[in-house]
DSSP file (Angstrom, degrees, kcal/mol; ACC not computed):
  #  RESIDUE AA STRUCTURE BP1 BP2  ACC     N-H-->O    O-->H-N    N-H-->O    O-->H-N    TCO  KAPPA ALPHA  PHI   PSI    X-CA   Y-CA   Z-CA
    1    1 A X     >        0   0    0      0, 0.0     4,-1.1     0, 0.0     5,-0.3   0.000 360.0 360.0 360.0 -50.0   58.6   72.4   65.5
    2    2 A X  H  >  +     0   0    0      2,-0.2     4,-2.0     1,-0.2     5,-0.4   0.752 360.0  58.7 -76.8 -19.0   62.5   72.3   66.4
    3    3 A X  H  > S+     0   0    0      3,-0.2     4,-2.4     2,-0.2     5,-0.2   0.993 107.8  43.9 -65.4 -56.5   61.4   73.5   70.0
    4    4 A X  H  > S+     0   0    0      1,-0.2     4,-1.2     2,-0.2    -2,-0.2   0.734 118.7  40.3 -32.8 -39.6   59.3   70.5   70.5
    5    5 A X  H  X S+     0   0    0     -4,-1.1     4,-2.3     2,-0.2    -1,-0.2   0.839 117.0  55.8 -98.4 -44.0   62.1   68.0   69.0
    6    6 A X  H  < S+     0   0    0     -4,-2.0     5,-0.4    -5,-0.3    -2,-0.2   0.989 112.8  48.5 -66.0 -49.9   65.2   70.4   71.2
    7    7 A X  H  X S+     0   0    0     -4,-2.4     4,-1.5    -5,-0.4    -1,-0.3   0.905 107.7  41.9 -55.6 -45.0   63.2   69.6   74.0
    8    8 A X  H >X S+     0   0    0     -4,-1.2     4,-2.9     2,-0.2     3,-1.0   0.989 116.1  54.3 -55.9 -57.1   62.4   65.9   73.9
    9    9 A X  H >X S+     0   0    0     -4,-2.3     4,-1.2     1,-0.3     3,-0.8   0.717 112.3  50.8 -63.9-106.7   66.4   65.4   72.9
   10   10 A X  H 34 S+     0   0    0      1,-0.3    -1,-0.3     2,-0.2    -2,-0.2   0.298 113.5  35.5  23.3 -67.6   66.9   67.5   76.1
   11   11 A X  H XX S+     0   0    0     -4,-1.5     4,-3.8    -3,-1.0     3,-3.5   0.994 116.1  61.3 -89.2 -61.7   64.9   65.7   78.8
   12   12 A X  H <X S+     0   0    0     -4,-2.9     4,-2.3    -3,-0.8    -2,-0.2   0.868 114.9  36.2 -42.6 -34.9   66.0   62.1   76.8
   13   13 A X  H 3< S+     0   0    0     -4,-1.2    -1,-0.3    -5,-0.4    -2,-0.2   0.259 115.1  53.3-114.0  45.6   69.4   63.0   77.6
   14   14 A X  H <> S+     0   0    0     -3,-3.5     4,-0.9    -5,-0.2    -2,-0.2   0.403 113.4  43.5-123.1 -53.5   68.9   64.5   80.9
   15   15 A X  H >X S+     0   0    0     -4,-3.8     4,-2.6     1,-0.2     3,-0.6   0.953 108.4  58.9 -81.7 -19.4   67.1   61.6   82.1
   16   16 A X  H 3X S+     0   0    0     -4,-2.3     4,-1.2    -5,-0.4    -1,-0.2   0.801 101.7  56.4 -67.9 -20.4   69.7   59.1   80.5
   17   17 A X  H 34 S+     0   0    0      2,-0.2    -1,-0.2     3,-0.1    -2,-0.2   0.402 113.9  41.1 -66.7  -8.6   72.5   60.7   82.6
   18   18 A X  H << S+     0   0    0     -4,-0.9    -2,-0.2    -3,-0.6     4,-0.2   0.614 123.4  30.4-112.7  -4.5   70.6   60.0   85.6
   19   19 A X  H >X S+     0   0    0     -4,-2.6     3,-1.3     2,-0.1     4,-0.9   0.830 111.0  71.5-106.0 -56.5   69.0   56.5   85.2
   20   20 A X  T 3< S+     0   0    0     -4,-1.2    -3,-0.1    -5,-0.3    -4,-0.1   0.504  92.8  50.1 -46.6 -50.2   72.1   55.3   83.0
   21   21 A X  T 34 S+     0   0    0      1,-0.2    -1,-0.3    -5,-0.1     7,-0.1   0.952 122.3  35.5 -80.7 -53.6   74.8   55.1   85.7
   22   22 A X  T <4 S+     0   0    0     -3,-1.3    -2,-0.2    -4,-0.2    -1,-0.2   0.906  92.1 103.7 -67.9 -41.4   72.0   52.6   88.3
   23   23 A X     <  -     0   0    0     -4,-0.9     2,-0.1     5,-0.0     5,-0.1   0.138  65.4-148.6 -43.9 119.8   70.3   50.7   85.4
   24   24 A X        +     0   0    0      3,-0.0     2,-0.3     4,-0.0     3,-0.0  -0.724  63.3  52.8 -88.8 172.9   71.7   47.1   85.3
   25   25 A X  S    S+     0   0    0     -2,-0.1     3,-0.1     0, 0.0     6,-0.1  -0.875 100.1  20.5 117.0-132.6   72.0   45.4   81.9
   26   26 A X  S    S-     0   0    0     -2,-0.3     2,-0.2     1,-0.2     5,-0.1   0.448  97.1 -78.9 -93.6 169.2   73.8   47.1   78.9
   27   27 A X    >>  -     0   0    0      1,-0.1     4,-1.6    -3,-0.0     3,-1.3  -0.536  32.0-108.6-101.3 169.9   76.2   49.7   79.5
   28   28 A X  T 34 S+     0   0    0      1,-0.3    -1,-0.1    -2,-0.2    -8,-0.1   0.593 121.9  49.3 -71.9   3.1   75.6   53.3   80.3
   29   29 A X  T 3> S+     0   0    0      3,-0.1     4,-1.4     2,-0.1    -1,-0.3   0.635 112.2  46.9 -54.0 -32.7   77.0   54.1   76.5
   30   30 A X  T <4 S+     0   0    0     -3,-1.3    -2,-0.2     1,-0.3    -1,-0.1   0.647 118.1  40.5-110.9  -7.9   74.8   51.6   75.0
   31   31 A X  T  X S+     0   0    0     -4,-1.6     4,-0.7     3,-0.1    -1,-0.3   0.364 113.5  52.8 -91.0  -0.7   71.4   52.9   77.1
   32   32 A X  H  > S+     0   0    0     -5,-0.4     4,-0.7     2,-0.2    -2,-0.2   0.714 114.1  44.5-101.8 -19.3   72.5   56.4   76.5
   33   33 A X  H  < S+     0   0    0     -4,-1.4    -1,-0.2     2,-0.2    -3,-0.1   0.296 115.6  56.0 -69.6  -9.7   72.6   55.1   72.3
   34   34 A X  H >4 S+     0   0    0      2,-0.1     3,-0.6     3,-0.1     4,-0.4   0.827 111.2  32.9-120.0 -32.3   69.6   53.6   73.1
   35   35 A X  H 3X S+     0   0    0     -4,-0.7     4,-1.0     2,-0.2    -2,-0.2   0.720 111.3  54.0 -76.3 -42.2   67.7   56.1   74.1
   36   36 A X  T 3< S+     0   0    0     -4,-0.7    -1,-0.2     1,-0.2    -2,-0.1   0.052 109.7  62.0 -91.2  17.2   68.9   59.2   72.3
   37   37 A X  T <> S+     0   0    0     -3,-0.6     4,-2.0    -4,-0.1    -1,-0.2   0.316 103.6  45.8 -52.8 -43.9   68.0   56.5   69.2
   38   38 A X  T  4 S+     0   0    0     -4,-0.4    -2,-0.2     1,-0.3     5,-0.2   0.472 109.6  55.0-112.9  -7.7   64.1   56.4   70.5
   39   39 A X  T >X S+     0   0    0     -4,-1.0     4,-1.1     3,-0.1     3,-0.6   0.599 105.6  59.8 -92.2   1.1   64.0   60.4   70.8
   40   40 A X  H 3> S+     0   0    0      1,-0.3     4,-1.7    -3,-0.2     2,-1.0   0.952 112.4  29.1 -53.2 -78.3   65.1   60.2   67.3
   41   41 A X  H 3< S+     0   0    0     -4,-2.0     4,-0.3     2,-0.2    -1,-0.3  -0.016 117.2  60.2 -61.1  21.6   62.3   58.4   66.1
   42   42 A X  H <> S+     0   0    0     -2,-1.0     4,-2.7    -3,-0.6    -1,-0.2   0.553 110.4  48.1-114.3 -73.5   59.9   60.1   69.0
   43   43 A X  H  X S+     0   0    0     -4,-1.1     4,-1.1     1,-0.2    -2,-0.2   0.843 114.2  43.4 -23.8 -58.3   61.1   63.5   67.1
   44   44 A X  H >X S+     0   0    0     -4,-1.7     3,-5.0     2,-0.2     4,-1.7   0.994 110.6  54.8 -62.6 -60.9   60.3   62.2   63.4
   45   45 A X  H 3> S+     0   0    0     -4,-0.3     4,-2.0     1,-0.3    -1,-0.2   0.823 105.1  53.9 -44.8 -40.6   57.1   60.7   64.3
   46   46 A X  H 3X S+     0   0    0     -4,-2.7     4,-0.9     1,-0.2    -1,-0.3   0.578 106.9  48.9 -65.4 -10.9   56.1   63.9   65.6
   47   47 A X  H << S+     0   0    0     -3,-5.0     4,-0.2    -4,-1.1    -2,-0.2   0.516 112.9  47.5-110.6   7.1   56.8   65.9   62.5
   48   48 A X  H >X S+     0   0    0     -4,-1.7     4,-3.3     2,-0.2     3,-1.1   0.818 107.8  53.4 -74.2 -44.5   55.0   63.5   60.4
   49   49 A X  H 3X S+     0   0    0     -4,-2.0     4,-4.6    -5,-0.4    -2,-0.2   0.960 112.6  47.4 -50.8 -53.7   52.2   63.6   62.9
   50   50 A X  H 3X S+     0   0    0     -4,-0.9     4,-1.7     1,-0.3    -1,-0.3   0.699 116.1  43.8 -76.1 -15.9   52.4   67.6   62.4
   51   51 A X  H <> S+     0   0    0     -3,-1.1     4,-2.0    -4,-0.2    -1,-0.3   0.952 115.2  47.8 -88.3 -59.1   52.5   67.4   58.2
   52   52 A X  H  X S+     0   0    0     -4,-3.3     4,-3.0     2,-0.3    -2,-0.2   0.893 113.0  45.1 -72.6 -49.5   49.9   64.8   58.1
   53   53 A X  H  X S+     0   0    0     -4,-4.6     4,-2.7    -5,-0.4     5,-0.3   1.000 116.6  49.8 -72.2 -48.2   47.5   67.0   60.6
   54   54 A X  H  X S+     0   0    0     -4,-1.7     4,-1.7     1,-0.2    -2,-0.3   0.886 109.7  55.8 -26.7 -57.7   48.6   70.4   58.1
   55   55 A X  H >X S+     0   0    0     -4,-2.0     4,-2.2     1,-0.3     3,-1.3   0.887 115.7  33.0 -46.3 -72.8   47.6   68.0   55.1
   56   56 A X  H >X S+     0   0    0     -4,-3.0     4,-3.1     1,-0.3     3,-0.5   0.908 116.3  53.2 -28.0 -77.5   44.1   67.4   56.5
   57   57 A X  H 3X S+     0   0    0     -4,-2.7     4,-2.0     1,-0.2    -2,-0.3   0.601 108.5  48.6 -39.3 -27.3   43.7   70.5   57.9
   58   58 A X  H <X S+     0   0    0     -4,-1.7     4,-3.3    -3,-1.3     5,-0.3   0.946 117.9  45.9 -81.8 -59.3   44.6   72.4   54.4
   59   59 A X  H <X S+     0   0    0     -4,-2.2     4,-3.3    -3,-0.5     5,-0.3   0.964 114.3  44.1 -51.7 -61.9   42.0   69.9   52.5
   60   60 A X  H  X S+     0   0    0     -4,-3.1     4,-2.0     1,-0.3     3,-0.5   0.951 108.9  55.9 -48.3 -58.3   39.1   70.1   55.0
   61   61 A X  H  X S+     0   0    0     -4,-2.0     4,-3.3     1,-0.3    -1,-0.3   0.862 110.6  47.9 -50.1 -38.4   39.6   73.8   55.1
   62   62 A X  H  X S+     0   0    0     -4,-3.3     4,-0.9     1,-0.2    -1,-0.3   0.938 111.0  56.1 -57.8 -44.0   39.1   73.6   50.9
   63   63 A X  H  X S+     0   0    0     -4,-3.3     4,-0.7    -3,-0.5    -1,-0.2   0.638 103.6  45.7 -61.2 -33.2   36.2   71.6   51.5
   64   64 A X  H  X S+     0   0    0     -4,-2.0     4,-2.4    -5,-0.3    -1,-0.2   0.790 109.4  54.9 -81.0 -30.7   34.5   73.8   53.5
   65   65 A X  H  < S+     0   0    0     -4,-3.3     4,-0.4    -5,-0.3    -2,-0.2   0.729 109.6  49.8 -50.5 -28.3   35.1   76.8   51.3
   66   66 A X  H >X>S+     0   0    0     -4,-0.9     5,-2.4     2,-0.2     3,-0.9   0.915 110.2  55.6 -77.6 -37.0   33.7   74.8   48.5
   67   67 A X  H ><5S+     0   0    0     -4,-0.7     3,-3.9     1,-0.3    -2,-0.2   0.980 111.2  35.3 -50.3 -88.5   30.8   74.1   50.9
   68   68 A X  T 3<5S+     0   0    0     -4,-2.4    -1,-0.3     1,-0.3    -2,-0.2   0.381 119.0  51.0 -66.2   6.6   29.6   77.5   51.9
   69   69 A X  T <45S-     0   0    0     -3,-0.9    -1,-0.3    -4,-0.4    -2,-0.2   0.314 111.1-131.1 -91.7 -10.2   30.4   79.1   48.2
   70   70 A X  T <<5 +     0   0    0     -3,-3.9    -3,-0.2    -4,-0.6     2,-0.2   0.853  57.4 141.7  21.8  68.9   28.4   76.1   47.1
   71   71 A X      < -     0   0    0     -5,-2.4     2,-0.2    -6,-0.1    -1,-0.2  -0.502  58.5-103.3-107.4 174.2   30.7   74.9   44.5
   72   72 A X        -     0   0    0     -2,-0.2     2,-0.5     0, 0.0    -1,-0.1  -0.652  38.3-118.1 -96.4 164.7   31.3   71.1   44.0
   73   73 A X        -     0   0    0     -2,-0.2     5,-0.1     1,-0.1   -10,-0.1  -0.861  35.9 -95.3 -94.7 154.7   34.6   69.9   45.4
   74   74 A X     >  -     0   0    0     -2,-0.5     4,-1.7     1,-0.1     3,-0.5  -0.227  25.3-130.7 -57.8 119.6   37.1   68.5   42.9
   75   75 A X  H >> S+     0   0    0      1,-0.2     3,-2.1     2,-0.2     4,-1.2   0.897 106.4  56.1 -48.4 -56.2   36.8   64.8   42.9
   76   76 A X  H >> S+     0   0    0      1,-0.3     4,-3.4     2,-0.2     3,-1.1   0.793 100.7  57.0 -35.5 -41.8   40.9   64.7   43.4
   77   77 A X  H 3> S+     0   0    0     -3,-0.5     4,-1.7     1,-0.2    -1,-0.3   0.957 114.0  36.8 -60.1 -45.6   40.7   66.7   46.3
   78   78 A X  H <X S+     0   0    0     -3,-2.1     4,-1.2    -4,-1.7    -1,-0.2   0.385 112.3  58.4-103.5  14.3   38.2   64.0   48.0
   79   79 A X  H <X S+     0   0    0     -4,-1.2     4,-2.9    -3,-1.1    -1,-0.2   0.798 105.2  49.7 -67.2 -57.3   40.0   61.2   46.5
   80   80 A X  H  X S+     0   0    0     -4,-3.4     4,-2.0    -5,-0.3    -2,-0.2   0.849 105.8  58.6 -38.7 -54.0   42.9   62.5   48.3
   81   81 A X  H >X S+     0   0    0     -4,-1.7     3,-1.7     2,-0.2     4,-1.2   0.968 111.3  39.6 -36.9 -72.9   40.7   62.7   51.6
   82   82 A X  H 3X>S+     0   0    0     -4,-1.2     5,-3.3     1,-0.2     4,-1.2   0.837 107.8  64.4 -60.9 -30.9   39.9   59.0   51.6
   83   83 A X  H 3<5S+     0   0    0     -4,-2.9    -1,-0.2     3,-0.2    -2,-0.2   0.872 112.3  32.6 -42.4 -52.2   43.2   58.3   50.6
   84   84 A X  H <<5S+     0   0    0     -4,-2.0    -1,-0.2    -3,-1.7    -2,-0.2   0.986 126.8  39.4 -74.7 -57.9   44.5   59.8   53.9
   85   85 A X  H  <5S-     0   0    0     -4,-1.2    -1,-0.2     1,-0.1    -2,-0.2   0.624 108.3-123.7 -35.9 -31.2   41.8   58.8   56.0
   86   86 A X  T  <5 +     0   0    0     -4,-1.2    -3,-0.2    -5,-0.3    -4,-0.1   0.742  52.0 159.3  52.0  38.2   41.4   55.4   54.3
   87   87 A X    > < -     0   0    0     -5,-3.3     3,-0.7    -6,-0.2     6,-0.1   0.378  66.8 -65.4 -60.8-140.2   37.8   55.8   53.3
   88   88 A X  T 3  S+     0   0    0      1,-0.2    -1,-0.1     4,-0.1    -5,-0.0   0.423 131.1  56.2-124.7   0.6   36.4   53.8   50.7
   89   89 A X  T 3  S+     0   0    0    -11,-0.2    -1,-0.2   -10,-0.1    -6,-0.2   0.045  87.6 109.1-104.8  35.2   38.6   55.3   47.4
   90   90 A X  S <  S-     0   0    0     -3,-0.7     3,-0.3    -8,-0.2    -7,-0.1  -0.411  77.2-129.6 -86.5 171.6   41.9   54.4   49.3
   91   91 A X  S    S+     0   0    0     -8,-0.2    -1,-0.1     1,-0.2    -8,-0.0   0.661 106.2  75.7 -86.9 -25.5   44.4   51.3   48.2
   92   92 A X              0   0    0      1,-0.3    -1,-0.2    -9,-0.1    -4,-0.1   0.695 360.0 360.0 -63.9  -2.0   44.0   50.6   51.5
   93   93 A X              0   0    0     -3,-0.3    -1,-0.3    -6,-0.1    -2,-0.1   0.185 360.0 360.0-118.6 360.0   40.6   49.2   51.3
């Protein structure tokens, strides 16, 4: 996970030291702040992205164990699913 995030911060401030200095508008402090701001958020999004796909992945995997032992699944557990998903026992619906 922190290779993935050293790397974006990397290339973001690899490529802001080489567009920064030609780019008109704002100064090269305040695009090299601007940028190394939006690998922040590139970086977070991506380690939500990677908890959220675990989440799933951990649930489904339960869900298919219940499956082929042919046990019921816990309603929480597949509350939880629509919850994440937003199927049809989410708030979101």
């Amino acid at each position: 996970m922190h290779e993935v995030s050293g790397r974006i911060e990397r290339v973001t401030r690899a490529l802001a030291a080489v567009l920064a200095p030609t780019a008109p508008g704002p100064s090269q402090a305040q695009r090299i702040a601007a940028l190394e701001a939006r690998a922040g958020r590139l970086v977070e999004r991506t380690r939500l992205a990677r908890e959220l796909h675990d989440s799933v992945g951990h649930v489904l995997g339960l869900l298919r164990e219940a499956e082929r032992t042919d046990r019921p699944a816990p309603q929480r557990m597949l509350r939880d699913v629509d919850r994440v998903v937003g199927g049809p026992g989410s708030a979101s619906s």
